[in-house]
C-alpha positions in Angstrom: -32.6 -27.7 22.9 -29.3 -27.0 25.0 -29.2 -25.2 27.7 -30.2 -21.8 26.9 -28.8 -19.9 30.3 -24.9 -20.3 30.4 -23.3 -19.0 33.5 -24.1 -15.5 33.2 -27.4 -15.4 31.5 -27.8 -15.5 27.9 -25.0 -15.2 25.4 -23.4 -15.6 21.8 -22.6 -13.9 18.9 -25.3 -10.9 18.6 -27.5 -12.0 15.1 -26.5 -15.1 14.8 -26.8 -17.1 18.1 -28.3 -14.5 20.2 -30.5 -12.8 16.9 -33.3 -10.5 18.2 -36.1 -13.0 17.6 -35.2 -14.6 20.8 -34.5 -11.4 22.7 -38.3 -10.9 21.6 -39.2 -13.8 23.1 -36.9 -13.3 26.6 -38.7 -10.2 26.7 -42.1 -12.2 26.5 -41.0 -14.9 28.3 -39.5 -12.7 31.5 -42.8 -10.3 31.5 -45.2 -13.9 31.5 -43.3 -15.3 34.3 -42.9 -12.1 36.4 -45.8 -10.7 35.8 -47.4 -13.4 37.4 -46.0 -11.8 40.9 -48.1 -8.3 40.2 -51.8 -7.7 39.8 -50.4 -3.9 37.9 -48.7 -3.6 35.0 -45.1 -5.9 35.3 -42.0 -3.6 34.6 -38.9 -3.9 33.6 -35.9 -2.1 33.7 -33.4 -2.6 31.1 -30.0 -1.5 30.6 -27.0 -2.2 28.1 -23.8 -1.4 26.9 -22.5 0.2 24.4 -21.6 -2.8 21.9 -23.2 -2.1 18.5 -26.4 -4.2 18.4 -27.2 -3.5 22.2 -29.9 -1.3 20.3 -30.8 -3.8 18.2 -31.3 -6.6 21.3 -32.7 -4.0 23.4 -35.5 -2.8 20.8 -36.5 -6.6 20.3 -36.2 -7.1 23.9 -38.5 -4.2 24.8 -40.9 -5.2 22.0 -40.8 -8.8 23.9 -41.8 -7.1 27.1 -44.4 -4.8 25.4 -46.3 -8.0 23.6 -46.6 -9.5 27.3 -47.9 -6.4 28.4 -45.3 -5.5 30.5 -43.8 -1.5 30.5 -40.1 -1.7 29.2 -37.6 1.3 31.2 -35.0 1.8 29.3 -32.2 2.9 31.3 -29.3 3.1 28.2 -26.2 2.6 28.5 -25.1 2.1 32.6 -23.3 -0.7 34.4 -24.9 -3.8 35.8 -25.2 -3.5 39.2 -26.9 0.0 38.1 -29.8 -2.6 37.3 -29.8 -4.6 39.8 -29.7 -1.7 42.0 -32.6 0.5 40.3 -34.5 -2.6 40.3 -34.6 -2.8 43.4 -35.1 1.0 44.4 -38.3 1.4 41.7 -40.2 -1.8 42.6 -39.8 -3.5 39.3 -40.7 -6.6 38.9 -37.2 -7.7 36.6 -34.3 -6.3 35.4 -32.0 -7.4 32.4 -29.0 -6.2 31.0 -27.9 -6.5 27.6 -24.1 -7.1 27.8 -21.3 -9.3 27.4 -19.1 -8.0 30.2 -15.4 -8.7 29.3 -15.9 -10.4 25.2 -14.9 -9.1 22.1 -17.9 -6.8 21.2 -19.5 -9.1 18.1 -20.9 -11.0 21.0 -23.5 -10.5 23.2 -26.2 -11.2 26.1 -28.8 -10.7 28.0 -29.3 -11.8 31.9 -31.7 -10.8 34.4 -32.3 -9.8 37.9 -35.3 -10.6 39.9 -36.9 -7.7 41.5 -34.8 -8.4 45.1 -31.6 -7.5 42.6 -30.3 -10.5 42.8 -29.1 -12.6 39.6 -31.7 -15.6 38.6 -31.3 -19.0 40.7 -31.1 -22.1 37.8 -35.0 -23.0 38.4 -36.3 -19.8 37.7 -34.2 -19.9 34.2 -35.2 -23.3 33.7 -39.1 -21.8 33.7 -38.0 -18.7 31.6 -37.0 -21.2 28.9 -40.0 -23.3 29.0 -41.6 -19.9 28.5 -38.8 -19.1 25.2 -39.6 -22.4 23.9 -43.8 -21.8 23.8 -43.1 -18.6 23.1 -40.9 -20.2 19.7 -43.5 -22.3 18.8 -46.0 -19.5 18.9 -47.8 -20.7 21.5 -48.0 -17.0 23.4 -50.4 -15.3 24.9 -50.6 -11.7 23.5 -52.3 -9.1 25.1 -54.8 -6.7 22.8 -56.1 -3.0 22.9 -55.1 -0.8 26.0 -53.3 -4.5 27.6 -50.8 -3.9 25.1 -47.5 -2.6 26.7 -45.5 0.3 26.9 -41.6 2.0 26.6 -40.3 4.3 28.7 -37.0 6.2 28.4 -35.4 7.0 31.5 -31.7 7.5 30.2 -31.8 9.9 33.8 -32.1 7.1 36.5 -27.9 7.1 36.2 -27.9 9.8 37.9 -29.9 7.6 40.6 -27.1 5.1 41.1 -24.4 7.9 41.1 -26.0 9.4 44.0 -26.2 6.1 45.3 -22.6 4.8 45.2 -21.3 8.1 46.4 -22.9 8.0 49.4 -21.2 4.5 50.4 -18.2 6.3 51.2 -17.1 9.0 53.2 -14.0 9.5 53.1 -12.4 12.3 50.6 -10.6 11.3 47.6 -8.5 15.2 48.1 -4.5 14.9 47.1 -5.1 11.4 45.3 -4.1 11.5 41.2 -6.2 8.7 40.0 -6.1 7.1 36.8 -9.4 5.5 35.4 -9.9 2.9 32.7 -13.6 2.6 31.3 -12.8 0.2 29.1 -15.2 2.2 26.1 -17.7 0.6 28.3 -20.7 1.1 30.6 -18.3 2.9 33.6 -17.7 5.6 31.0 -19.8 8.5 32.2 -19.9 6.9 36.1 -17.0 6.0 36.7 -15.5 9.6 36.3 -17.8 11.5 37.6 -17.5 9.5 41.3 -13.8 10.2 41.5 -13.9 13.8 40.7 -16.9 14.3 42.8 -14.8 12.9 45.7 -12.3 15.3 45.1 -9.5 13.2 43.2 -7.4 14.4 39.8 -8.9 12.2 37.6 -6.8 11.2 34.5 -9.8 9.4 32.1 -8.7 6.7 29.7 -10.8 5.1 27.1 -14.3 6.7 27.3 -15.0 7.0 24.2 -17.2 4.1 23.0 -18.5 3.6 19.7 -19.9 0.6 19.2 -17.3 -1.8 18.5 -14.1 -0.4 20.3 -15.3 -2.0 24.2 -12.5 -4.3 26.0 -10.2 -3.7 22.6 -6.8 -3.2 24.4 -8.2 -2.2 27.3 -9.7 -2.2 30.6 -9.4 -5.2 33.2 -8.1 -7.4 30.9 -5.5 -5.5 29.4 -3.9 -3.5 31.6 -0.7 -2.6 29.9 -2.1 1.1 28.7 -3.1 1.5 32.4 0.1 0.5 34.4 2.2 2.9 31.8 -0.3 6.0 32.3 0.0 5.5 36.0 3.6 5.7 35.6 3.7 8.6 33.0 1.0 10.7 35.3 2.8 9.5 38.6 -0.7 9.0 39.5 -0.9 6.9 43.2 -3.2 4.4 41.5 -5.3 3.2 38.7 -8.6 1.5 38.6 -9.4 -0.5 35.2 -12.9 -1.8 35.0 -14.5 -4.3 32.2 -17.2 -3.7 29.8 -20.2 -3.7 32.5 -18.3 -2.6 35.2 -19.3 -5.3 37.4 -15.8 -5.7 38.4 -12.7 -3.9 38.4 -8.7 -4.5 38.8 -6.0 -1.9 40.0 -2.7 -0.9 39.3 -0.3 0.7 42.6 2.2 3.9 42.0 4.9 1.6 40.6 2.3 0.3 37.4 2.4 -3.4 39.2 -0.6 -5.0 39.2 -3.0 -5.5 42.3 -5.2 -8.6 41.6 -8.5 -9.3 43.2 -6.9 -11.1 46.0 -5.1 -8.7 47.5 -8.0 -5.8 47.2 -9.7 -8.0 49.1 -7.2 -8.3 51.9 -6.7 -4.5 51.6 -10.4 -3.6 52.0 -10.8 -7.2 54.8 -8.1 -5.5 57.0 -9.8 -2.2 56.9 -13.0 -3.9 57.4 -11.3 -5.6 60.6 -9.7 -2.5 61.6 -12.8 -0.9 62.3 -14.5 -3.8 63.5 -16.9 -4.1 60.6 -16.2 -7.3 59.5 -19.1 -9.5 60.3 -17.5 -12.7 62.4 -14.1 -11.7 61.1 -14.8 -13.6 57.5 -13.9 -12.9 53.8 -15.7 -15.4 51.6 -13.6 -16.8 48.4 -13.4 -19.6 45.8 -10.7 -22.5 46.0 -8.6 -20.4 43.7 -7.7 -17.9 45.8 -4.0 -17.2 46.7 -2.8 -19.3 49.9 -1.2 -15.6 50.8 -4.7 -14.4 51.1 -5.8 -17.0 53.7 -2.0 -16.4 55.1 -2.7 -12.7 55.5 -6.0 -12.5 56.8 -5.4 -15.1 59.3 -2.6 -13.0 60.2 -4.5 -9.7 61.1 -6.8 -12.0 63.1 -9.6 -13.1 60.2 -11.4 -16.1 58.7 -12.0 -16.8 54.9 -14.9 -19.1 54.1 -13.9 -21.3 50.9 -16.6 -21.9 48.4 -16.4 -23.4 44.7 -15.5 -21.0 41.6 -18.1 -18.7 41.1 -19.3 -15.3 42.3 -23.1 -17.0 43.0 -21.3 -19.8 45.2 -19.5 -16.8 46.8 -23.0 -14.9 46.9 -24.8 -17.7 48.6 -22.1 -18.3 51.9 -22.5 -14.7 51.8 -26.1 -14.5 52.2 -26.5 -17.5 54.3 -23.8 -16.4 57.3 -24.8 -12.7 57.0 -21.1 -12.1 55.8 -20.1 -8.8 54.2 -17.6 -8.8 52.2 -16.9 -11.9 49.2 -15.0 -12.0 46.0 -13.1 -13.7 43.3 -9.4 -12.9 42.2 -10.6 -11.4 39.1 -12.1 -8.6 40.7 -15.5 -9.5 41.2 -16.0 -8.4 44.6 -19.3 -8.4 46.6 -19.7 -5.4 49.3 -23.1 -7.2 50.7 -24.1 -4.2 52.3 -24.2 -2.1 49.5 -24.8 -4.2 46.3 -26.7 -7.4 45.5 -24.1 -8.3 42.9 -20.5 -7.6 42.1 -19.5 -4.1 41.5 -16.8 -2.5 39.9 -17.5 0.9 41.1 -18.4 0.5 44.4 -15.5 -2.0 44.6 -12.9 0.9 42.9 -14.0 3.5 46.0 -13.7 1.0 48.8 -10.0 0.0 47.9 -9.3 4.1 47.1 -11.1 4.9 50.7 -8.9 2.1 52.2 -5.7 3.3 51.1 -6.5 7.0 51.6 -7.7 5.9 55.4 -4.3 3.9 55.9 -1.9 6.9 54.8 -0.2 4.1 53.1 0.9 3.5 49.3 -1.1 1.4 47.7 2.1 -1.0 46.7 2.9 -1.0 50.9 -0.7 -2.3 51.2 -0.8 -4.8 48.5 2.7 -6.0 49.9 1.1 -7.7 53.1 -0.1 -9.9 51.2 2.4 -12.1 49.5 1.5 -14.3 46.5 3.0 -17.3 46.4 3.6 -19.0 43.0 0.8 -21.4 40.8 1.3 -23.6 38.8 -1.9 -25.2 36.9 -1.9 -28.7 34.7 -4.7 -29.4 32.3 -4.7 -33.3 32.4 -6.9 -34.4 29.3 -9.0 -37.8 30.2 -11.5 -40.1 29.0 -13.7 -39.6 32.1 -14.0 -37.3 35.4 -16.4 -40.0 36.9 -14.9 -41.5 40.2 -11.5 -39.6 40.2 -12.0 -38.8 44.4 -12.2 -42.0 45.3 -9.3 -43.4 43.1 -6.7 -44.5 45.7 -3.9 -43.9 43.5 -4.6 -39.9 43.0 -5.4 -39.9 46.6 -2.5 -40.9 48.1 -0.4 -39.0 45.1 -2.1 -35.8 46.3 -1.6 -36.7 50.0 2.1 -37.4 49.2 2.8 -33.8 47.8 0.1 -32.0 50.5 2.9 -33.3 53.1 5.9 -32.7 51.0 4.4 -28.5 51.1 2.9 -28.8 54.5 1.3 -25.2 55.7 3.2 -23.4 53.2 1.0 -24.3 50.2 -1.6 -25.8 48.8 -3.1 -28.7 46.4 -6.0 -28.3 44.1 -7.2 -31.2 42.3 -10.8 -30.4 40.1 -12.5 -31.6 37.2 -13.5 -28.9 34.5 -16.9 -27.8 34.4 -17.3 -28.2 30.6 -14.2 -30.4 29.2 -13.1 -33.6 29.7 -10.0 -32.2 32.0 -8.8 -32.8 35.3 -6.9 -29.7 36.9 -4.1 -29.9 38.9 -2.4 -27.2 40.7 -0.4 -26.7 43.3 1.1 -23.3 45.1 3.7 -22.9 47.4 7.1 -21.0 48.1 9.5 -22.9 45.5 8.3 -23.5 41.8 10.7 -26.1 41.3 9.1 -28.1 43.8 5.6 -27.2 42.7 6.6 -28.3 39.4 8.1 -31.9 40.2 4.4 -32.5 42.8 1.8 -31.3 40.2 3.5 -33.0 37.2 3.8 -36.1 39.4 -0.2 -36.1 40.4 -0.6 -35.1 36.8 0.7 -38.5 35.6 -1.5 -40.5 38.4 -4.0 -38.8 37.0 -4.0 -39.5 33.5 -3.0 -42.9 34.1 -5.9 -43.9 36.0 -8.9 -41.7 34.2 -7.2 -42.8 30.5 
């Protein structure tokens, strides 16, 4: 078989692709291998969305867990890094969440933390779907009599990770009008409650999630309904966050959008401010705004490049001892508060940066400034031996000179078509255009 682990765990279209005979045997599969850890009783704490057959997955899932003879917690309906956090606070051996994060709510998936809270490095997945496929072929061990496992339903440990993200802040949210998106969600009951217990006028938008509303219109990737509330409530800003809240985007007083570039040079300049920045360095992916590296480098900082990908962004992080990592979508890592990205923690950072500063939130997203992108897809036979084509090397060279320090050249393959990407930033799009079309033809001419 493929691949079973994408990305970002598990996923596909909930009863067809990802039906709950194989959450049944994820269940199995993740109690075998890390029960092999504990000489008691492996646990697992699980915890979903709201999307309609989250109950369905999580029942099978637990039922999975159980025929292992693991004990199944079932947390309900909370936000990713809730797991990876309780995990980690309880002892458990696992964690999973059933979730799709930002897709339409017919699909579906499960991932899982190890009991550190951190996501799943590829070799342990690898050995989880050895364990599926046995497990599909019947080949399982099953425990009998008083071996047999349990379910436990601890909708309350929420409250837990409340508590928990309240206390990474201290400052008070008092004389900020905040306006929320939960997306219909897993931020709808947490994501509230933190601003209002900070002291902010909340103004709540979608939270009310039935099943098969999540991401429809709204949240981090529609932000339309959220930039005109912000205006309407002359609100000073407004947090949107996606299905599992593992990452969030904001809108300033003025409903313009703040990417996750520049909340990360809001909360790295903070950070430097108070000299808590370890060796002055924000770590990002390639596609990160040249104004970011402009305006850190400005206020004195480093950023550390890595590949696309929050676990690329994870690892730098973990190797250097770094603090503070993200992605411009708004997956930002606070390492000394989360294992994994998260929205909510993310959302109260930026809020206590901006209520520290005594600044607008538009006068702090301003120091950064975003040049313009431009991105070609170049469709080619093969992606094999492009870097050392001396053609596209000296093309690229040609138009690195032409923009000097004032932008930037990109040049990757994709990770699952056959495409080359080109793109190209810098102060004057008619010059980005003419250099990125230009290595765009090199490019297709000598991969074709």
């Amino acid at each position: 078989m493929g691949r079973l682990f994408g990305t970002d765990g598990v996923r596909g279209l909930a009863n067809k692709q990802l039906t709950p005979e194989l959450a049944f045997r994820l269940g199995w599969a993740a109690t075998t291998y890390f029960g092999e850890e504990t000489h008691a009783q492996p646990v697992i704490i699980i915890g979903r969305d709201k999307r309609i057959s989250g109950q369905m997955l999580e029942a099978a899932l637990a039922a999975g867990i159980c025929s292992a003879g693991g004990k199944a917690i079932l947390a309900g309906m909370i936000p990713t890094p809730a797991v990876a956090y309780l995990t980690r606070k309880y002892n458990a051996q696992a964690g999973a969440v059933i979730s799709a994060s930002h897709n339409p709510f017919p699909d579906n998936g499960i991932k899982f933390f190890a009991g550190t809270g951190y996501k799943l490095p590829d070799a342990v997945e690898d050995k989880l779907e050895e364990l599926v496929l046995l497990a599909a072929q019947e080949q399982m061990d099953r425990p009998t009599g008083e071996q047999v496992g349990t379910i436990e339903n601890s909708h309350h440990l929420i409250k837990d990770y409340i508590d928990y993200v309240l206390a990474t802040v201290s400052q008070d949210f008092s004389g900020l009008k905040i306006v929320v998106d939960c997306a219909n969600g897993a931020a709808y009951e947490a994501a509230p409650i933190l601003l209002k217990k900070l002291g902010a006028e909340v103004i709540v938008l979608n939270d009310q999630p039935n099943g098969i509303n999540i991401n429809r219109d709204c949240g981090s990737t529609h932000l339309s309904q959220l930039q005109q509330a912000v205006v309407e409530h002359q609100a000073n800003i407004g947090i949107a966050h996606d299905g599992d809240a593992d990452r969030c985007l904001v809108v300033d007083e003025t409903g313009r959008v703040v990417d996750g570039d520049q909340m990360m040079v809001i909360c790295t300049l903070d950070l430097l401010k108070n000299n808590h920045l370890v060796e002055n360095t924000l770590v990002t992916t390639v596609m990160s705004n040249i104004g970011l590296h402009q305006a850190v480098k400005e206020a004195g900082g480093k950023v550390e490049v890595t590949p696309v990908g929050d676990r690329y962004v994870l690892e730098a992080m973990l190797e250097h001892g770094y603090v503070l990592g993200g992605e411009q979508s708004g997956h930002i890592i606070f390492s000394q508060y989360s294992t994994t990205g998260d929205g909510l923690i993310t959302a109260l950072q930026l809020v206590s940066a901006v209520k520290k500063s005594g600044k607008t939130l538009s006068q702090l997203a301003g120091l950064m400034k975003i040049y313009p992108q431009l991105l070609v897809n170049v469709r080619v036979n093969t992606k094999d031996g492009w870097e050392d084509n001396q053609a596209i090397k000296a093309s690229i060279a040609q138009g690195e000179a032409e923009l000097g320090d004032n932008g930037r050249i990109l040049v990757r393959p994709s990770g699952t078509e056959s495409l080359i990407r080109v793109m190209a930033e810098g102060p004057d799009m008619d010059a980005l255009e003419r250099i990125v079309n230009t290595i765009a033809e090199v490019v297709k001419k000598a991969q074709s």
